[in-house]
C-alpha positions as CSV (number, residue, x, y, z in Angstrom):
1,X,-45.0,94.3,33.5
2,X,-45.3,93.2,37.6
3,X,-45.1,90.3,38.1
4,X,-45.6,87.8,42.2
5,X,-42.3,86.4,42.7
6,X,-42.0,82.1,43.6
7,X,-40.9,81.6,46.5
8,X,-37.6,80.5,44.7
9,X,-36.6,83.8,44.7
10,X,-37.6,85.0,48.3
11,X,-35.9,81.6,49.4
12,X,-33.1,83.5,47.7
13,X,-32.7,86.5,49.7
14,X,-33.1,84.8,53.3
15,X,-29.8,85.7,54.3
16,X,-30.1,89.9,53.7
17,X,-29.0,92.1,57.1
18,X,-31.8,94.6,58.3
19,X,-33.7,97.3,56.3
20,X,-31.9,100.3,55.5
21,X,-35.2,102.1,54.0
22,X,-35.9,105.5,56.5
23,X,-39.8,105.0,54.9
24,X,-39.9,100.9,55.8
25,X,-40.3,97.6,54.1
26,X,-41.9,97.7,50.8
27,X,-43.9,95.3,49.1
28,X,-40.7,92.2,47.6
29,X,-43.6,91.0,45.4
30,X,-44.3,94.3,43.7
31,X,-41.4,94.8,40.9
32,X,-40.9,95.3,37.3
33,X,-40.1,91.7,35.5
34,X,-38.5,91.8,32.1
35,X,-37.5,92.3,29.2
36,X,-34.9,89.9,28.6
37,X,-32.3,89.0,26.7
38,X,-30.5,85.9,27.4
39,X,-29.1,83.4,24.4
40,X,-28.8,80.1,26.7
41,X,-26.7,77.1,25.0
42,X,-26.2,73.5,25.8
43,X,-23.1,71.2,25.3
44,X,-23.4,67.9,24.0
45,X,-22.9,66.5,27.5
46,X,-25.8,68.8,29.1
47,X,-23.6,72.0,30.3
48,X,-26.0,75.2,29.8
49,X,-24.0,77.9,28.8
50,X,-25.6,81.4,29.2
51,X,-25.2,84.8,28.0
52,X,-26.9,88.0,28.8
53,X,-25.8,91.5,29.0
54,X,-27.5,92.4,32.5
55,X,-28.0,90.9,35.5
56,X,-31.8,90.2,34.9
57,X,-31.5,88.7,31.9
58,X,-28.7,85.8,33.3
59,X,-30.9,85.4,36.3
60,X,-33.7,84.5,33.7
61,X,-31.6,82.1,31.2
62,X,-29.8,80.7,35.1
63,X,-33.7,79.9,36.3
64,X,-34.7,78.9,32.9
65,X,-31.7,76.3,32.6
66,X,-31.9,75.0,35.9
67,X,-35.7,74.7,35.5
68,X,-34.8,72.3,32.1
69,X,-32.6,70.5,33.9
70,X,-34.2,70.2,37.5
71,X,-37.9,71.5,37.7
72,X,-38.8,68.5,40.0
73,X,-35.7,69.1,42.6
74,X,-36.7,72.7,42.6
75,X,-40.4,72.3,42.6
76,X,-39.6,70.0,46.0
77,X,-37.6,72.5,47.4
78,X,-40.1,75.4,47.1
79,X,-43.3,73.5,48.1
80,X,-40.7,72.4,51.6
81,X,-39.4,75.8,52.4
82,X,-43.0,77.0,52.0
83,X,-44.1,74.8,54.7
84,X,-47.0,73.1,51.8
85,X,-45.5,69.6,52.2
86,X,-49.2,68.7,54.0
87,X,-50.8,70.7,52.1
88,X,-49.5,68.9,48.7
89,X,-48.9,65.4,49.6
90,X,-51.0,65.1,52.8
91,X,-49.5,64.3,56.3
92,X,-46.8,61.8,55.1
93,X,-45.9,58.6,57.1
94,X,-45.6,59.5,60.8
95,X,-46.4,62.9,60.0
96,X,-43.4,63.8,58.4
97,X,-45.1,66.3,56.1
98,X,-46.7,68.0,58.9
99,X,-43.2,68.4,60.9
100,X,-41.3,69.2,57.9
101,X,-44.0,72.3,57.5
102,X,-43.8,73.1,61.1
103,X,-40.0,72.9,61.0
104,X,-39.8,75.1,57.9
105,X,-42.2,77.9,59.4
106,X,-40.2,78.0,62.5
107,X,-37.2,79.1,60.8
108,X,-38.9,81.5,59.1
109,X,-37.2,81.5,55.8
110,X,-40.1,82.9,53.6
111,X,-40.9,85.7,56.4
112,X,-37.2,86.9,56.9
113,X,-36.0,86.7,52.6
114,X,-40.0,89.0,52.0
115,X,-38.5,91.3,54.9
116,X,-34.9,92.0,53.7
117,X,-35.4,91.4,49.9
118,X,-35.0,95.0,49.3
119,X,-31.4,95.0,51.7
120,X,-29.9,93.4,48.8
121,X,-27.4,95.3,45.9
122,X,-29.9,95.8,43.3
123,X,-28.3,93.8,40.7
124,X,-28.9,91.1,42.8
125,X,-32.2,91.6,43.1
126,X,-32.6,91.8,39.3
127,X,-31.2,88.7,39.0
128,X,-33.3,86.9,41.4
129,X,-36.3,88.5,39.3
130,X,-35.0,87.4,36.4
131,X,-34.4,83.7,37.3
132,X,-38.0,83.7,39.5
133,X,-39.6,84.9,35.8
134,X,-36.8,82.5,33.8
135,X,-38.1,79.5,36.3
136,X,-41.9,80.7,35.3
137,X,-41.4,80.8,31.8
138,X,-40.1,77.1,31.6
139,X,-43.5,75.5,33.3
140,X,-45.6,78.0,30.8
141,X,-43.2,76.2,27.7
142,X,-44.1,73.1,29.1
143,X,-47.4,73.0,30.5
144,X,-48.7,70.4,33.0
145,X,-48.6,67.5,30.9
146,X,-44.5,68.5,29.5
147,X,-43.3,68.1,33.1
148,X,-41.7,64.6,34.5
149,X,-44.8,62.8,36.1
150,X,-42.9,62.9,39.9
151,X,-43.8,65.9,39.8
152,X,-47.1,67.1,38.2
């Protein structure tokens, strides 16, 4: 199965060195996703406790938990580092939205993690897959109308 990474992931991989590929940069958003296997457990006071036997499979229960736990935070954080604050909530008082966006794109977060996604160990990379997919497969349980209204 392929599968378009969030941007989760790529905001992931934004500190990888230069390509080491003699044939050049190849496509981040182009990989295999799944199957996994993850058996994810919460204490009585909230702790998710997860267990997988490969490195895709924890990334999935890791993006899966924190999705449970934090979808709105992490929604936030995608949508900023994106530069879609405008986009999303319109300019914001004194434009805050717009510089945010600017400020974001500037930096080039997205651009540089899409460039050196593939610099990474490969286990790594599964498990930024996996938690991308594990992320993905909480808002599909849910649907729109499971998730906390701030963020709908």
């Amino acid at each position: 199965m392929f599968f378009r990474l969030t941007s989760l992931a790529i905001v992931l991989v934004s500190c990888a060195s230069e390509p080491e590929d003699p044939d050049g940069p190849k496509d981040p958003y182009d990989v295999v996703v799944g199957p996994y296997t993850v058996d994810i457990r919460w204490t009585e006071y909230g702790v998710p406790h997860i267990k997988a036997d490969e490195y895709g499979s924890l990334g999935f229960g890791m993006g899966y938990a924190l999705a449970r736990d934090h979808v709105c935070t992490l929604a936030d954080q995608i949508v900023k580092v994106r530069s879609e604050r405008a986009k999303y909530f319109g300019e914001g008082e004194e434009q805050r939205h717009i510089n945010s966006d600017f400020g974001w794109l500037g930096l080039g977060v997205v651009a540089q993690a899409e460039a050196h996604f593939y610099d990474l160990p490969e286990t790594l990379r599964m498990a930024i897959v996996g938690y991308a997919a594990g992320y993905n497969r909480y808002l599909e349980d849910v649907g729109p109308d499971g998730l906390p209204t701030p963020c709908r």
